[in-house]
N, C-alpha and C positions, 0 to 999 in steps of 0.2 A: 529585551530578549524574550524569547515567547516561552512558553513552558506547557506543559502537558496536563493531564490534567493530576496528575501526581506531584506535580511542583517540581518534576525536574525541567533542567533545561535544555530546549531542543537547539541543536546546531542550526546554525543560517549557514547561508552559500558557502563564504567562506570557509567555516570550518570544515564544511562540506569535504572540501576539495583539498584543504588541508590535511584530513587526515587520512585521504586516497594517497599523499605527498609522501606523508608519514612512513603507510604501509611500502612502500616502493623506493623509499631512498638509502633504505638498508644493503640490500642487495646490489644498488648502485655505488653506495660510500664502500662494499668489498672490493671490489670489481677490479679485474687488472686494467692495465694501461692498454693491453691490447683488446681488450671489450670496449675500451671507452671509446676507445680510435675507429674500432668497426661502427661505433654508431654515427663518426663524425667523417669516415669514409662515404658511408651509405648517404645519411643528406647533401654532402655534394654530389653524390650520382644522383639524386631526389632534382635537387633544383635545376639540373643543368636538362634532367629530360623534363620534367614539368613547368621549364621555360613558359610557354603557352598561360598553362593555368594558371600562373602565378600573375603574369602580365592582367589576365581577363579580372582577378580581382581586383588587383590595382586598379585598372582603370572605373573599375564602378567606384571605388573610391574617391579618383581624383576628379570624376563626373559629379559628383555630390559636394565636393570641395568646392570647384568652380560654381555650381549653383547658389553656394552659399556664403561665396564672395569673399574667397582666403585667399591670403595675399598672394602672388607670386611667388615670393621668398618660402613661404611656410606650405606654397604645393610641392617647391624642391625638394624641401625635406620630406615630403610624404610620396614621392614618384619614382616609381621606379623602372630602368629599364633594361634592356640586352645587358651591359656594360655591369650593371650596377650587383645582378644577378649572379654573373660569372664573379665577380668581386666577391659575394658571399658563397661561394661555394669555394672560393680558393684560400678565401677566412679558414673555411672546414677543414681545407686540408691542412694550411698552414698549423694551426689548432692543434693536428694530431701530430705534428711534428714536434712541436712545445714540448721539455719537459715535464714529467706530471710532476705536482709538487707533492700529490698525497702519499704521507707514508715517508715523507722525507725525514730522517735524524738531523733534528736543530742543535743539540745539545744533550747536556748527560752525564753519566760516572758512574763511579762508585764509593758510597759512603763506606768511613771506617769501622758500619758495622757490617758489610757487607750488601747491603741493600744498593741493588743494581738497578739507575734511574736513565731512564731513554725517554726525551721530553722529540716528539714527533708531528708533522705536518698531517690533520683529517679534515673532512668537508665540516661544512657548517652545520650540517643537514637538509635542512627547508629553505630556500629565500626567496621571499615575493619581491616583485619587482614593477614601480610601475611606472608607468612614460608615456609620454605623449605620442608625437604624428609618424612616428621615423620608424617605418615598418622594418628596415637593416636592424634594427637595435632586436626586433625579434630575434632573430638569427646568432647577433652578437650573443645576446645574453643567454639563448637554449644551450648555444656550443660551451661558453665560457662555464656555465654552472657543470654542465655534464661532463668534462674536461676536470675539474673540481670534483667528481662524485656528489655534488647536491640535488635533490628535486627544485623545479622552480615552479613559480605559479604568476606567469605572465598576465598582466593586466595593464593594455595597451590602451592610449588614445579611441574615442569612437571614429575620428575621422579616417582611420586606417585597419578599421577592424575586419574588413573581408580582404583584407592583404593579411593579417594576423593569424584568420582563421586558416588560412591557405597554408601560408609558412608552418601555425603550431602543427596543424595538418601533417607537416611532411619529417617534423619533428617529431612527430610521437610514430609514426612509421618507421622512421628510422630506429628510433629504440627498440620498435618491436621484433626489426629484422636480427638487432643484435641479441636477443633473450632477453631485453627488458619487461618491466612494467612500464605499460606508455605515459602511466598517470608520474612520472619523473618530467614530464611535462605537462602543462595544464594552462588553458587560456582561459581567463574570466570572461565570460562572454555574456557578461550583463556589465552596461558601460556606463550605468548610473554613479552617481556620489553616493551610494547607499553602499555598492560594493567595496569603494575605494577608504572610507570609511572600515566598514568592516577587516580589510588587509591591517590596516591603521591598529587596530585593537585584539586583534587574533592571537593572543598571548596564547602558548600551549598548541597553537600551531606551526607559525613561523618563526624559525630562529634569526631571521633578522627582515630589514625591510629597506630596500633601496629607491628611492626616488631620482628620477630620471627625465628632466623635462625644465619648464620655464621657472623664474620665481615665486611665483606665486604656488605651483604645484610643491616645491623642495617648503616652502613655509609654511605650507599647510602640515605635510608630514611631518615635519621636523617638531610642529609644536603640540598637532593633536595624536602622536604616536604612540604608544602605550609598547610598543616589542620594537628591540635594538633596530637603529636606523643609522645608514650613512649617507651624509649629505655629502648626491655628486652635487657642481657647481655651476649656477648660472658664472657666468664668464664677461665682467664688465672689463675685459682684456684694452691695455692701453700698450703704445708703440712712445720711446719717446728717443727725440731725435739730437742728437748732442749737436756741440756747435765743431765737433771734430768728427763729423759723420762724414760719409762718401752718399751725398744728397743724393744719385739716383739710384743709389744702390737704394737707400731707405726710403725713396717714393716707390720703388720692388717692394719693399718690406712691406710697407702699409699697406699698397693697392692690392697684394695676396692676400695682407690679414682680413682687409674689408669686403674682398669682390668673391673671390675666388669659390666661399658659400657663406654668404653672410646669415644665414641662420642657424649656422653652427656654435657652441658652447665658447670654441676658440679662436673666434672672426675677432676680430678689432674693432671696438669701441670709439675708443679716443684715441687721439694722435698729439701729445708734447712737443713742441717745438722749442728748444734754444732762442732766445728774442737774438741771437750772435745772427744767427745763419736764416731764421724767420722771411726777411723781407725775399731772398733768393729760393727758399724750398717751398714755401706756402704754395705762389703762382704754379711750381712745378708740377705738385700734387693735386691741385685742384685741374690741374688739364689732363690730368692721366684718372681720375677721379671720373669726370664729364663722361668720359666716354662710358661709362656704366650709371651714369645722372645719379651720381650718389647726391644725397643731401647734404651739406657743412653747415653745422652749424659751431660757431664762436665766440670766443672774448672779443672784445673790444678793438685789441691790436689785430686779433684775426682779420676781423672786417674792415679792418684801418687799410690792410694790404689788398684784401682781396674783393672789398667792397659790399655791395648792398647786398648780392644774392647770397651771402653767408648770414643765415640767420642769427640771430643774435642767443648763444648760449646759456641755460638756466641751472641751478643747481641740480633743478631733476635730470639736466640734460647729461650733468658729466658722470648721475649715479644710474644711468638708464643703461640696460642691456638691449638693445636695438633690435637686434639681427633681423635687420633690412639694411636697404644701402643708404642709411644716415652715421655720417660719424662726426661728433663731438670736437673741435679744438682747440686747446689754450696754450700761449706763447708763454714760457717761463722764465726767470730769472739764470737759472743754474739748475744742476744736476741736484741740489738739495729742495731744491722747490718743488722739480718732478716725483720726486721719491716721494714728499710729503703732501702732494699731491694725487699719489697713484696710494698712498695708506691710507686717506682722506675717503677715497672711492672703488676701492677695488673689492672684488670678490672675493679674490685669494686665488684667482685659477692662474693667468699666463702674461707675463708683462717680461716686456721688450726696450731694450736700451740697442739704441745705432750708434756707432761710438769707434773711432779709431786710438780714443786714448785708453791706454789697461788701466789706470788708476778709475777714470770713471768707471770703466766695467767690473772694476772690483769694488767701487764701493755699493755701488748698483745691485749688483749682485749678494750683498751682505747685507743692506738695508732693507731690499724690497719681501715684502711676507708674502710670499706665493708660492706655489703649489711647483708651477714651472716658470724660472726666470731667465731669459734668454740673451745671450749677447748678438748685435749682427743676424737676426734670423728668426723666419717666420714666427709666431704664435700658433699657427695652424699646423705646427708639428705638435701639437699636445694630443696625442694620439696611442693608444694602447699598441698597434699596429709600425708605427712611425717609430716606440720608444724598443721595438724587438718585441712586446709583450704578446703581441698575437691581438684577438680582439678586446677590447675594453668592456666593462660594462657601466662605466662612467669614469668622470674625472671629481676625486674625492678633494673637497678645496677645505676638509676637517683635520684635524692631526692626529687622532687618536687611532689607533688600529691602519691606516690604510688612507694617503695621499698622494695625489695625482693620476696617471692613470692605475685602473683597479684591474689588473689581469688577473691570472690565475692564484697565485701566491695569495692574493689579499680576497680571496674568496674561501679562503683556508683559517680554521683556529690551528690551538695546538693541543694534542692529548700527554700524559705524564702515564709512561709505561711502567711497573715497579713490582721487579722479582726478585723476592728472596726465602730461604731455606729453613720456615717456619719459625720469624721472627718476629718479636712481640717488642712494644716499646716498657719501658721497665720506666 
């Protein structure tokens, strides 16, 4: 930390910007429901006329990706276009439709000495936020904080940082049309690990700190973080196929959790198969597979059915989050080998039983530790938006405070309201 020449200590970037955060989220944590809505009115009228300029930064973006030899999968998630645009501007609106939770009465009474207790829903205040390539999660997370009454303090991937600039851009505009402080948002716009870092240790700035992105980004924070953190989840998501499944219903199931975006948190992984039903749904799967050249990689029986071009499965393979088009397969005994298989490997975020018998879906569903456990039906519904929440600002696979997706409510603490008629404790 650097100091003066007095010996105090000067603020770095960070605290910088956090205590622009400070001054500004006051004003915002009063705020009625219809301020907060005029701000998240006004950035959908923002994106839908700066269409244009939003696309011209993207594309210097995904011109820089491509140079630098990003996969496919992981330009999807950083590209954006017509389609994808109008989707966050109707986030905004849906957004202002939500509920506000601030201000809400949870709970309460009155004690027998008169002391009248109102336990109530307020913003958190500050919360940094950081994540990778997926310039949407901008937008997710400015609307959902500001919807909350918190400041945030965005610090995005550099791969999509002139899509970020553009977006906080129209962010803090919007605040301003509504009588904000624009510093209720705030991009970190140094994309060093110095910064990242710094968010990581900002005690006395941030009241909490969200990670948003691959494994390795959630483990870094989670272990050198010094101010409250919730781990959203990598998503090592498995699909497993009973031997009472309806087979092409569950080759639907897999080939959406795998294809549909497989760089998403809640793409599919792995795929369980019943050795019952095995020799019949394997071949099915791999030809509905083909046609998007996923990779398979398997056990031993996998490749006994399906032959040589199925790579032969390692243990890293079945604890690996891909999101590309490789998935994972192993033939199991029973519905207790997959369970003990999916505790074995999983994240905690979204696992999947096909299953026409309810005793297996219910034991399925009582055994497996996850965030969202599903009978018959995609993974790629683990969605803020999908669950009614509006948008997410991640999928929490912790228990503590706030799991699965995280909308508005779980970007809320609780305050302890307590009036009485000049009373002292004796």
């Amino acid at each position: 930390m650097k100091r003066d020449r007095k010996g105090l200590r000067e603020m770095n970037y960070i605290e910088e910007l956090g205590m622009r955060a400070k001054a500004a989220k006051t004003a915002l944590a009063a705020a009625s429901t219809d301020q907060k809505n005029q701000v998240l009115y006004s950035l959908a009228a923002l994106l839908r006329e700066r269409e244009a300029e939003i696309l011209d930064a993207n594309q210097k973006d995904l011109k820089a990706a491509q140079e630098n030899g990003m996969s496919s999968a992981m330009q999807d998630r950083l590209c954006l276009n017509e389609a994808r645009i109008g989707s966050m501007a109707a986030a905004c609106e849906h957004m202002a439709e939500l509920e506000d939770p601030v201000g809400e009465v949870i709970g309460g009474g009155v004690r027998p000495n008169g002391m009248q207790i109102t336990k109530v829903r307020v913003p958190m205040g500050v919360i940094g936020i950081i994540y990778e390539s997926r310039p949407n999660v901008t937008i997710d997370a400015g609307i959902l904080c500001l919807k909350s009454g918190n400041a945030v303090i965005l610090r995005g991937g550099k791969e999509a940082f002139c899509s970020n600039q553009c977006l906080v851009g129209l962010l803090r505009e919007a605040a301003a049309q509504a009588g904000f402080s624009q510093d209720v948002v705030q991009l970190v716009e140094r994309t060093d690990r110095e910064t990242a870092t710094m968010m990581m240790k900002a005690d006395g700035c941030l009241d909490l700190l969200i990670p948003r992105g691959g494994a390795g980004l959630i483990r870094t924070v989670v272990e050198q973080a010094t101010v409250p953190v919730i781990e959203t989840g990598t998503g090592n998501c498995h699909v497993y196929v009973d031997e009472s499944a309806r087979l092409e219903e569950a080759v639907a199931i897999v080939d959406n959790g795998k294809t549909q975006r497989p760089s998403v948190c809640n793409a599919v992984e792995s795929c369980l198969v019943h050795q019952a039903v095995a020799e019949t749904f394997l071949p099915m799967l791999k030809a509905k597979l083909d046609e998007h050249q996923v990779e398979l990689r398997g056990c031993d029986k996998t490749r006994e059915i399906l032959g040589d071009a199925v790579v032969r499965a390692t243990e890293e393979d079945y604890a690996t989050e891909f999101l590309d088009y490789i998935l994972s397969i192993k033939v199991v005994a029973d519905t207790e080998e997959a369970i003990d298989h999916i505790a074995r490997y999983s994240t905690g975020h979204s696992e999947c039983i096909v299953t026409e018998s309810l005793e297996n879906a219910r034991t399925f569903q009582q055994k497996v530790d996850a965030a969202a456990v599903y009978v018959n039906c995609s993974t790629r519904f683990t969605d803020g938006e999908e669950f009614g929440l509006g948008a997410e600002i991640g999928i929490s696979t912790q228990k503590l405070h706030a799991r699965g997706p995280m909308g508005l409510r779980e970007l809320t603490t609780m305050k302890y309201l307590i009036v009485a008629d000049g009373l002292i404790r004796s």
